[in-house]
LUMMARKOL-684132 format. One record per residue: residue in one letter; x, y, z of N, C-alpha, C, O, CB in turn. Coordinates in steps of 0.1 Angstrom, whole numbers, plus 5000, padded with zeros to 4 digits. Glycine has a CB too. Example, Ala and Ser with C-alpha at 12.3 -4.5 7.8 and 13.67 -1.06 7.14 Angstrom:
2
A513249435078512349555078513249675078514249675085511349555090
S512849785071513749895071512950005079513450115080514149945057
This chain:
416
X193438081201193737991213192538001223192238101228195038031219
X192137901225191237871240191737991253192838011257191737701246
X190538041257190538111270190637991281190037891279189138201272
X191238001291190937961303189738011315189438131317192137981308
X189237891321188137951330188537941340189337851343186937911330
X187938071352187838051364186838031372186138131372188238121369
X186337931382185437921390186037921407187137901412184737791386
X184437981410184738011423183537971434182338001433185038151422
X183937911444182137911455182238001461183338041463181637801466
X181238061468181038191476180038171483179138101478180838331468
X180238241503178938251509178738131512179738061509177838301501
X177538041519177437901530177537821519177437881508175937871540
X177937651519177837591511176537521510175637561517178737531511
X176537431501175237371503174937181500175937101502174337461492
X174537161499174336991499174436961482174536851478172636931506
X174437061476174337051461175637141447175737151435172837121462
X176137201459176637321452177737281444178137361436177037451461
X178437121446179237051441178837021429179537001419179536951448
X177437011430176936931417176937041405176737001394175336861419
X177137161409177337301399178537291394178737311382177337451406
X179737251403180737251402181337161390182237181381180937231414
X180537051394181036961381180136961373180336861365181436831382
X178737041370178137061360179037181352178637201340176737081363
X180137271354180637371350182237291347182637321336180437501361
X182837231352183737131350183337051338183337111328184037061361
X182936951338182736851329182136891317181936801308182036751334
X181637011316180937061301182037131297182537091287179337151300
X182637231301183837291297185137161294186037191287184237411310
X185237091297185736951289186236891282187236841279185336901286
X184436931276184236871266184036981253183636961242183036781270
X184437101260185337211246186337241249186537351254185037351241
X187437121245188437191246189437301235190437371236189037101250
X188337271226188837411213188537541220189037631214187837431197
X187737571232187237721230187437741250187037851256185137741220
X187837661255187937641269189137551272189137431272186737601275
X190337661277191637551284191137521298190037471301193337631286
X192237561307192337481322191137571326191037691324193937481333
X190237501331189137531343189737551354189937451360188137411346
X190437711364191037731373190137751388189637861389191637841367
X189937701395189037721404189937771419191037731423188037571405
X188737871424189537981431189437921449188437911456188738161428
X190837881451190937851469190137951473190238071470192437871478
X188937881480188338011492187638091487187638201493189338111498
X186938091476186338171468186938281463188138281465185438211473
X186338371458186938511457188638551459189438591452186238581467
X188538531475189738541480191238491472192338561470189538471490
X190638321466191838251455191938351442192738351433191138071449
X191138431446191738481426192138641430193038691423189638481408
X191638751443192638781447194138771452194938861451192338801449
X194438631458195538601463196638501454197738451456195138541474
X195638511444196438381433196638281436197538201433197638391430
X195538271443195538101447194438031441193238031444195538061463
X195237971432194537871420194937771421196137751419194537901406
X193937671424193737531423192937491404191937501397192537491438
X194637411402194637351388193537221388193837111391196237301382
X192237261382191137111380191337031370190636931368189737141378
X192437081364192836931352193236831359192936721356194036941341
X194236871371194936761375193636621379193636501377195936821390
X192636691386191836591386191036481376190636511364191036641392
X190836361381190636281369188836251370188036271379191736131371
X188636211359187136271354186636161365185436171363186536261335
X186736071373186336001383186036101391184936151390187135891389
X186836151397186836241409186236391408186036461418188236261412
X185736421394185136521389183736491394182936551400185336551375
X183636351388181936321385181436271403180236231406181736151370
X182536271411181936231420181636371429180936361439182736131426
X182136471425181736601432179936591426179236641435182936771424
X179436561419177736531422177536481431176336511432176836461414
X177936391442177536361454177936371468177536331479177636281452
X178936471464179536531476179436701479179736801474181136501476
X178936671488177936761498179536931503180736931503177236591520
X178737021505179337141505180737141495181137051488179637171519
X181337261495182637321487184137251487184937241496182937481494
X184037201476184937101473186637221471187837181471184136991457
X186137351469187937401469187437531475187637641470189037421452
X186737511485186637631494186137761493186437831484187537661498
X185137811503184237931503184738031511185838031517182737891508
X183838121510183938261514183038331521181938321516184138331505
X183338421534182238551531183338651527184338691533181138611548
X182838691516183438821512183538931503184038921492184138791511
X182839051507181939101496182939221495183539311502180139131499
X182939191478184239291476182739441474181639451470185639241456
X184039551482182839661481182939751466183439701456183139781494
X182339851467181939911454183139941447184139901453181140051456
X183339981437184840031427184740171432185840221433184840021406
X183940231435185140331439185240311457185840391464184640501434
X184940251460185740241478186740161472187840221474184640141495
X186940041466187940001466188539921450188539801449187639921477
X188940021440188939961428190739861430191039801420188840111415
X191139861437192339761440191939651438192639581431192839761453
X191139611442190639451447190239451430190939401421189139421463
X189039501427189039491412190339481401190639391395188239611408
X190839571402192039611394192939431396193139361386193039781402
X193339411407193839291412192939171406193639061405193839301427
X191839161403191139051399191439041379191338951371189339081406
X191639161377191739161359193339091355193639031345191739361352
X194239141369195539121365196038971368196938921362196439231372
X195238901378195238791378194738701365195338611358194538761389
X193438771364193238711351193638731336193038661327192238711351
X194638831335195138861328196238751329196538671319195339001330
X196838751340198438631338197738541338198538441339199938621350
X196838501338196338291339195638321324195338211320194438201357
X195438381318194838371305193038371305192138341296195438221299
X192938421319191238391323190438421316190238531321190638441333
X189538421304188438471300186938431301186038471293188738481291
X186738331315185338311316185938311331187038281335184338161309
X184338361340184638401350182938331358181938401358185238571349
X183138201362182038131370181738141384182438081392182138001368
X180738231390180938271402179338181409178138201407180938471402
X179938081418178938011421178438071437179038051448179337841418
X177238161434176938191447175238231449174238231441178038311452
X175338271460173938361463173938511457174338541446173638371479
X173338611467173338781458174238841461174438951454172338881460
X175138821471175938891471177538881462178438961460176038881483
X177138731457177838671445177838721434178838741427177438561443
X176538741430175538781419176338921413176638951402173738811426
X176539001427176839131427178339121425178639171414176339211439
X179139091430180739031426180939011410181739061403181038881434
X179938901408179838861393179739001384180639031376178538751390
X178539071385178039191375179039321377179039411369176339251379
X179839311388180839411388182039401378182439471368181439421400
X182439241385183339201376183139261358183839351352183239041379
X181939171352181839211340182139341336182939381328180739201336
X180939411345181439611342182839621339183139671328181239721359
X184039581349185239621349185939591342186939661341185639611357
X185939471333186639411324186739451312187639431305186339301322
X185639521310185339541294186139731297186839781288183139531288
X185839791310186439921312187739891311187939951300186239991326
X189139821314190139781315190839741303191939771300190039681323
X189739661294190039661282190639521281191539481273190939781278
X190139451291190439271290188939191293188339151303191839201306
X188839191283187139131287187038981286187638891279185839191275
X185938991299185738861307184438831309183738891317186338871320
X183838711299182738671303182338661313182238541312182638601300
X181738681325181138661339179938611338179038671333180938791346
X179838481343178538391343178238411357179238411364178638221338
X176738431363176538351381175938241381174838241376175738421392
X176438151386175738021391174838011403175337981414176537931393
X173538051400173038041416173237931429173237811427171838021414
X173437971438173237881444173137941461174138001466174337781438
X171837901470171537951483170637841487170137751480170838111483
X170737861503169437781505168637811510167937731517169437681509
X168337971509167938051516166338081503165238121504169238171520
X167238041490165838071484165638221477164538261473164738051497
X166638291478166038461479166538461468165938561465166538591490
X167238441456167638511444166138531436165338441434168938431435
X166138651433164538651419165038581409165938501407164138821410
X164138651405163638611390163638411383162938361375165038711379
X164638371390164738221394163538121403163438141415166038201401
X162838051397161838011401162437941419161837941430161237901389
X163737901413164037841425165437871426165937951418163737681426
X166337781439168037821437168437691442168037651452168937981446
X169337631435170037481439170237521458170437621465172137451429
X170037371461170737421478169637391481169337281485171437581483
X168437511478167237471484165937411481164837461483166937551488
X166237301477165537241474165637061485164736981487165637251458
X167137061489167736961500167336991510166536911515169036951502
X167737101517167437211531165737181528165337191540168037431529
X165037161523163837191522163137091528162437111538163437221509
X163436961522163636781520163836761535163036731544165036701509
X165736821537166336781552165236811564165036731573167636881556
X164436961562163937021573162336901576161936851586163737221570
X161536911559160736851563160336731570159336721577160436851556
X161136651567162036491572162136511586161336441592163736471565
X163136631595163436591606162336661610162236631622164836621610
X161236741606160236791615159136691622158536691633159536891605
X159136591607158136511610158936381617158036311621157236481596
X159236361618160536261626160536301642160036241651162336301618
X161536431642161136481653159636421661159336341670161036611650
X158636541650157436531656156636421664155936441674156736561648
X157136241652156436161658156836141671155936131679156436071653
X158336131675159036121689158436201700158636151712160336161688
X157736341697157236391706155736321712155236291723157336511701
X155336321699153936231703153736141709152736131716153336191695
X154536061707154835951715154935951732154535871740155835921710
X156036101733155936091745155036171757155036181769157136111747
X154236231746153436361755152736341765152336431773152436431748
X152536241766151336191779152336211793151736281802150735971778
X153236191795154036231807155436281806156336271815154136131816
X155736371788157136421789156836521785155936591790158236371782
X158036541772157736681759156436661755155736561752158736671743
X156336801757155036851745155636911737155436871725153736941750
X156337011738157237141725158337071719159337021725158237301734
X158137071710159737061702159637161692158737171684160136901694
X161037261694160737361680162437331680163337291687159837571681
X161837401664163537351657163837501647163237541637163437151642
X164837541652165437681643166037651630167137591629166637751651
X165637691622166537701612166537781601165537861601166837611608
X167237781591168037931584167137961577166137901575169337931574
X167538121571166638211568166438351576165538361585165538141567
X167138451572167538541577166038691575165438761583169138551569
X165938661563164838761559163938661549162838681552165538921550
X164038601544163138541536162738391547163538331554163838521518
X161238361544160738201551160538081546159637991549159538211555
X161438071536161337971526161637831534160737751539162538001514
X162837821536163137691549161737691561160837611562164937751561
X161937761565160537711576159237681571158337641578160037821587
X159137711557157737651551157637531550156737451551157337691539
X159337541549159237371549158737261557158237151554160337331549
X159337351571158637211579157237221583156737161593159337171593
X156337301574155037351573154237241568153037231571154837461566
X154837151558154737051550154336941559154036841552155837031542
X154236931570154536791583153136841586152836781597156136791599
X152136931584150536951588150136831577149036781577149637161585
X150936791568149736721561150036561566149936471558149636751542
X150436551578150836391582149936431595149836341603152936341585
X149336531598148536541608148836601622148036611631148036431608
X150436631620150836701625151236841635152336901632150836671621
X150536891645150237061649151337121647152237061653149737101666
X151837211641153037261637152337451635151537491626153737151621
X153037531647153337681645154537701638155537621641153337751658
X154737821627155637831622155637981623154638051622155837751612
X156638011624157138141626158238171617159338121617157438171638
X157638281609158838311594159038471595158238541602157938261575
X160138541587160838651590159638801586159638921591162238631580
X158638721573158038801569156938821582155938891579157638761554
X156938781592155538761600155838871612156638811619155138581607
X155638951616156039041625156138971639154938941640155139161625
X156838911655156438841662155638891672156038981679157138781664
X154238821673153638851683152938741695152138651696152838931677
X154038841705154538671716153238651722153238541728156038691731
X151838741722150838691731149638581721148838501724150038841738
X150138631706149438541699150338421691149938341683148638611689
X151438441697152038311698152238141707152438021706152938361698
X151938291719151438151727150138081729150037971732151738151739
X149138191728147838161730147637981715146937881716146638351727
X148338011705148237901693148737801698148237691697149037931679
X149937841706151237711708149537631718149037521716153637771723
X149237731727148337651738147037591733146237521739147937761750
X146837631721145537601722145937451712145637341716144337741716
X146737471698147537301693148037211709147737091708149637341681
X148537241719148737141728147137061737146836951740149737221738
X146437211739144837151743144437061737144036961744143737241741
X144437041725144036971710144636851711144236731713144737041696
X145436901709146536721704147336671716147236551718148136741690
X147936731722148636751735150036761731150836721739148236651745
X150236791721152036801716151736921709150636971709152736661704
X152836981702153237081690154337101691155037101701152637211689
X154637121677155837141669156337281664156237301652155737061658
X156837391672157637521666158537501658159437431663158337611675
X158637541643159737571634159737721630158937801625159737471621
X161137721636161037901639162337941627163237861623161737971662
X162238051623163538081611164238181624163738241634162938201590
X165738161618166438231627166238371625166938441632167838191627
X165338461613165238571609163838641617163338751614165338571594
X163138551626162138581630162638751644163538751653161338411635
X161438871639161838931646160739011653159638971649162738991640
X160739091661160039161671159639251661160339261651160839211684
X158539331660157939491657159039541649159239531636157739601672
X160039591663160439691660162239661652163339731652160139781673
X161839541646162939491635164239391644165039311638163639651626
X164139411658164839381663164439151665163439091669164839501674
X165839131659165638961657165838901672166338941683167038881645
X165038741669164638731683166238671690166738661701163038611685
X166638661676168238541680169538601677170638541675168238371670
X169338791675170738871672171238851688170738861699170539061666
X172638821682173738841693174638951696175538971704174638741692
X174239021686175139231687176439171681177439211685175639341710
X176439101675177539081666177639031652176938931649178239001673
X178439101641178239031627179039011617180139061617177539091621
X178638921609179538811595180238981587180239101588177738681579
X181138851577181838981572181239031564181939111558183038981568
X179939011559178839051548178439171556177839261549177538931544
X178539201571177839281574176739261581176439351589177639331564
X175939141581174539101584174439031598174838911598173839011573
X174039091609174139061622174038941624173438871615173339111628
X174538871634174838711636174238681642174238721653175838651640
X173238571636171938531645172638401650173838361650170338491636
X171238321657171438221668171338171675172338151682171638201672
X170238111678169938081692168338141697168038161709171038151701
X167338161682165938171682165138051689164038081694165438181666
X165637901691165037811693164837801706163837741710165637731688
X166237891718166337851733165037931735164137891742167837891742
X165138081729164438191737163038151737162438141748164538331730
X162238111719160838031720160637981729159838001738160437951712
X162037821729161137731737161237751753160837671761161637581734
X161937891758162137911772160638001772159737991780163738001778
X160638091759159438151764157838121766156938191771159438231758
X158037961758156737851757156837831777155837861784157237661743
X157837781781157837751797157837771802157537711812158237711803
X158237941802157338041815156338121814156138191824157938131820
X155538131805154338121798153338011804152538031814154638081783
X153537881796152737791797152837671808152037601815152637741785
X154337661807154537581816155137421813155337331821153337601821
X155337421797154837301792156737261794157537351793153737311774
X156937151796158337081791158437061776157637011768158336931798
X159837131772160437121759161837041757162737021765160537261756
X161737001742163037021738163237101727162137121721163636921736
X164537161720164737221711165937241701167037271705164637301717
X165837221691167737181679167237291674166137331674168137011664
X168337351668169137411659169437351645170637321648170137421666
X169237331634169537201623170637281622171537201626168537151609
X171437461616172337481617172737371605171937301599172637491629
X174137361602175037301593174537191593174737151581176237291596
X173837111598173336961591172636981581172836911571172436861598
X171337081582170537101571171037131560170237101550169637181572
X172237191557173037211548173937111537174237111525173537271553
X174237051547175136911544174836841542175636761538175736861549
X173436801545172736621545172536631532171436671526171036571555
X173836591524173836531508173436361509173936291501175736561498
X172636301520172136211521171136171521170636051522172436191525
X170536291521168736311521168236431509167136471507168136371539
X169636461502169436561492168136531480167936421474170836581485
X167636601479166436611468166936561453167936601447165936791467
X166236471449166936431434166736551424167536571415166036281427
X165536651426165536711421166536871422166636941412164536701421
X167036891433167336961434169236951429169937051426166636991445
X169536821429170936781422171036771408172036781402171436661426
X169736751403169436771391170036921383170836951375167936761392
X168936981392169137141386170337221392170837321386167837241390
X170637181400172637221403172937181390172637271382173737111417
X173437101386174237011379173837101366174637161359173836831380
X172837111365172337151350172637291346173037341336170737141348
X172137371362172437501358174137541360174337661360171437601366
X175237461361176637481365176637451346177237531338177637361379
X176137371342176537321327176137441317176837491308175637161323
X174637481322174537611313174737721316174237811309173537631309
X175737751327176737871327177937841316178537941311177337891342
X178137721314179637731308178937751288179337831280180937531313
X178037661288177137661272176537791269176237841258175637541270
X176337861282175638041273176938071274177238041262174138181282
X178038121279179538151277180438111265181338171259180338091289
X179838011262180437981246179438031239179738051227180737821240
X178138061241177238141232177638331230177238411222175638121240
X178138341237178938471238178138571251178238691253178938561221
X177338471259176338571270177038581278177738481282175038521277
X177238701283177638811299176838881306175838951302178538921296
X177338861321176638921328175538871328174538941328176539021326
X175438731328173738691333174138551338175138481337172438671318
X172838521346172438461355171438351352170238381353172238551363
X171738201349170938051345170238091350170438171358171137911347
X169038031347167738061358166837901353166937841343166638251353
X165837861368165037741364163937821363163637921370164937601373
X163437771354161637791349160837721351160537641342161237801337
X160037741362159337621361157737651348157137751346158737581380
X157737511342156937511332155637451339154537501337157537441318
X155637351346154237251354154437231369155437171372154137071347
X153937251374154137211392153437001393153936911400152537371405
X151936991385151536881382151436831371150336841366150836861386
X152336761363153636691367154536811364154636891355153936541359
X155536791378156636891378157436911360157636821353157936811391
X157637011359158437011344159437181344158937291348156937011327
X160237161341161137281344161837291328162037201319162337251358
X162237441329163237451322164437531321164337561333162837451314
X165937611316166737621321166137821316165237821308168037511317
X166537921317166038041315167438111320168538051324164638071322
X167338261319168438361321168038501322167238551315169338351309
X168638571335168338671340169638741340170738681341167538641352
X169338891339170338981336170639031347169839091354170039071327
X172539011351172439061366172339151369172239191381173239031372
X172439211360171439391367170139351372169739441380170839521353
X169439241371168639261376168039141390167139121398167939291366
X169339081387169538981399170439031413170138991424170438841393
X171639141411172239151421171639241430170939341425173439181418
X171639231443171339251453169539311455168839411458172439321458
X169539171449167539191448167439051455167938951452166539191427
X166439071466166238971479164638881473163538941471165939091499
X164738801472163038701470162638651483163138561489163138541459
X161338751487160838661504159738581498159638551486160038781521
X159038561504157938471503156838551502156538651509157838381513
X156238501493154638581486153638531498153538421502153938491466
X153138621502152438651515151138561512150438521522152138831518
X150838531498149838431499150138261501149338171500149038441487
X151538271503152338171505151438111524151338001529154138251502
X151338211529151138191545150038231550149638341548152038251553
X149438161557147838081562147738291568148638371571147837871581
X146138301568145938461570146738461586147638531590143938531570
X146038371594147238361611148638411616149038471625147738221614
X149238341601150338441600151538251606152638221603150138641615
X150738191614151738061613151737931607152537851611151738011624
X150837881595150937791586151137831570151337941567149737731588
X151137731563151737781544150137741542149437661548153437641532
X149837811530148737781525148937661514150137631513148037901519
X147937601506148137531494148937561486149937491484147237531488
X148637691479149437751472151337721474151937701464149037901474
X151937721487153237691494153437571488154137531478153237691509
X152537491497152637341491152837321476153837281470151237261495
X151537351471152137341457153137361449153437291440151837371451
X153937491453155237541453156337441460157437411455155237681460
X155937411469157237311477157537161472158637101473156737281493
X156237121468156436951471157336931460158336871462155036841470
X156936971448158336981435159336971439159936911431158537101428
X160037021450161537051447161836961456163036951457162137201449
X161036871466161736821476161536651465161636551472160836851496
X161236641454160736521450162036421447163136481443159736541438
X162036311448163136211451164236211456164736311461163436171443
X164736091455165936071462167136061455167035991445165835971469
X168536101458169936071447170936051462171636131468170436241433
X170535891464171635871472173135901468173635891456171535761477
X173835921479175635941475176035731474175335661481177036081497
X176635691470177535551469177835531489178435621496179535581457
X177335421492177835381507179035291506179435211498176635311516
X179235321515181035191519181135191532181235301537183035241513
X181035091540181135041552180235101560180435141571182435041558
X179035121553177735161563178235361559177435441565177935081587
X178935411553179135551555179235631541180235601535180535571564
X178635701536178735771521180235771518181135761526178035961520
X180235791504181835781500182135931494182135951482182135661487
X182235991500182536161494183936181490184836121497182336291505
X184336271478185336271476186236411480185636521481185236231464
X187636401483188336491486188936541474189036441467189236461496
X189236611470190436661454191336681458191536731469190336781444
X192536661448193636701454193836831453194936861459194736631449
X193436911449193237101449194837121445195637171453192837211468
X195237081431197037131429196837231430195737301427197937101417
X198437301436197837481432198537531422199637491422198037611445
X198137611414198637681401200037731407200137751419197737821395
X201137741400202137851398201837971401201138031393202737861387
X202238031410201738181409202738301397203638241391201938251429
X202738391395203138501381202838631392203638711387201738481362
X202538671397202138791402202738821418202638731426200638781401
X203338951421203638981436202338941440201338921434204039131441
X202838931457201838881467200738991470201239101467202638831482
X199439011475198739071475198339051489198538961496198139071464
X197539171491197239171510196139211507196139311499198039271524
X195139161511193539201513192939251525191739281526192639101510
């Protein structure tokens, strides 16, 4: 008899991570000899501790295929990192017995590394227990940091979104520099790795003055401003794209608020006010300053064709190496050509994916320490390439909601 699968999203969503969703849906499908109900977990993680399973048959293959165009977590995310088996083998133990009463024997964990690491436990424990459970990870961040993966769905949109509003922004400033803004800097994500802010590094080749400040760059505020001043001498505008992971010497971030997520990892925030206050009593210059925050995430309207591409692809070849009988590993894109772009689909062992961080290769960034070199570019322009609009109706994208039936629950209630 056919195993049943479970999927799950975990960690921020992304503009793409849907398109995993129903790349892992719609190929499991289409076996229905060796794969029953595709169970996908409320809330990540949490749904398959709490037994809250949302039945995806009920949905009809319209509404499947429209999760490729609809932007973040279509049955809900998580921060939530289950800790080691021995601090807490309950939560494990609880995840076998769930999947024990739903019949679960593929286990699709669509996330970043801390996902990665959820996923490769899982496996460990299943086979100890003596109910074994395929465990696939589906990458997916937009942060860019999983190894061994040339790239990770998510960020390849965020990449697109940032470059777009940098240079957009930028022209608006130019325009007004002669008696307004000169500064516009724009914060956004990326905690330890500078992948997103390379992005809007990409807007120097529209001619653009653009300082960028990334996590790998240690900050140094007197040769930060002397650059900001000397691009405004020049042009009489500039553009700061700062990562919210940008930090001082002595590790301390410029935008920690002494408070943190349930991962643990201090809660940034607010890198964009402090620059652009510290550009104005400094220099003197009039600013403005955004945050992209959750738009860069969500704009499944400016999403990268390429980057829905390889969602989609790599959700499909989690469920096709799982009927190949692979565990404990992790799809991976390969890139084969940067000119002309050519990829292909590959696989990494999550031993050697979980909680392994990818920053940016230091030849990635100009010797200054604030622009991307060639090399970046060449790495970047790939992933931000075309467009996959969502369907419009009355001037507004048509995204879809699901009806998320929820399973029958079989098991006492559980408290996490």
């Amino acid at each position: 008899m056919p195993k049943n699968a479970f999927y799950a999203q975990s960690g921020g969503v992304t503009a793409v991570i849907n398109a995993s969703a129903c790349g892992v849906i719609e190929t499991a499908r289409q076996h229905p000899d060796k794969i029953g109900t595709v169970y996908a977990g409320r809330n990540g993680i949490i749904g398959a501790l709490t037994e809250d399973l949302i039945d995806t048959s009920q949905e009809s293959a319209e509404d499947i295929a429209a999760l490729r165009h609809t932007p973040s977590g279509a049955f809900g995310s998580c921060r939530y990192k289950l800790k080691s088996l021995e601090e807490n083998q309950r939560e494990y133990e609880r995840l076998i017995e769930v999947f024990k009463a739903h019949d679960i024997g593929y286990f699709f964990y669509n996330g970043g590394g801390d996902s990665a690491d959820t996923c490769y436990k899982v496996s460990q424990l299943s086979e100890k227990m003596g109910f074994p459970v395929q465990a696939i990870h589906v990458p997916k961040t937009v942060d860019n940091d999983l190894p061994i993966t040339d790239n990770c769905p998510g960020f390849g949109s965020v990449a697109k979104y940032i470059a777009v509003s940098a240079l957009e922004a930028s022209f608006d400033v130019r325009s007004m520099a002669k008696t307004s803004t000169k500064i516009f800097v724009l914060e956004v994500m990326g905690r330890h790795a500078g992948w997103i802010a390379a992005a809007g590094g990409l807007i120097a080749d529209y001619g653009i003055p653009v300082v960028i400040l990334f996590p790998e760059v240690e900050f140094d505020k007197d040769r930060f401003l002397a650059e900001v001043k000397a691009k405004v001498e020049k042009f009489d505008y500039c553009t700061v794209v700062v990562s919210e992971g940008c930090h001082w010497p002595d590790g301390r971030f410029l935008a920690e608020q002494g408070t943190r997520d349930a991962f643990g990892h201090a809660q940034l925030g607010g890198a964009a006010p402090v620059v652009a206050n510290m550009i104005k009593e400094a220099l003197g210059y009039k600013f403005h300053w955004a945050v992209a925050d959750y738009l860069q995430r969500a704009a499944r309207h400016l999403a990268s064709a390429a980057d829905v591409e390889q969602a989609y692809a790599l959700g499909k070849a989690a469920v096709e190496k799982a009927l190949e009988g692979k565990n404990s590993i992790m799809p991976t894109v390969v890139r084969e050509s940067s000119s002309p772009y050519r990829w292909s689909i590959g696989e990494a062992p999550l031993s050697e994916v979980a909680n392994v961080e990818k920053m940016m290769p230091m030849e990635y960034i100009t010797e200054d320490g604030f622009g991307i070199t060639d090399a970046c570019k060449e790495y970047l322009y790939p992933l931000i390439q075309g467009e996959d609009y969502p369907p419009f109706e009355n001037g507004m994208p048509r995204y879809v909601t699901l009806k998320n039936v929820a399973v029958e629950k079989k098991l006492p209630a559980f408290e996490i």
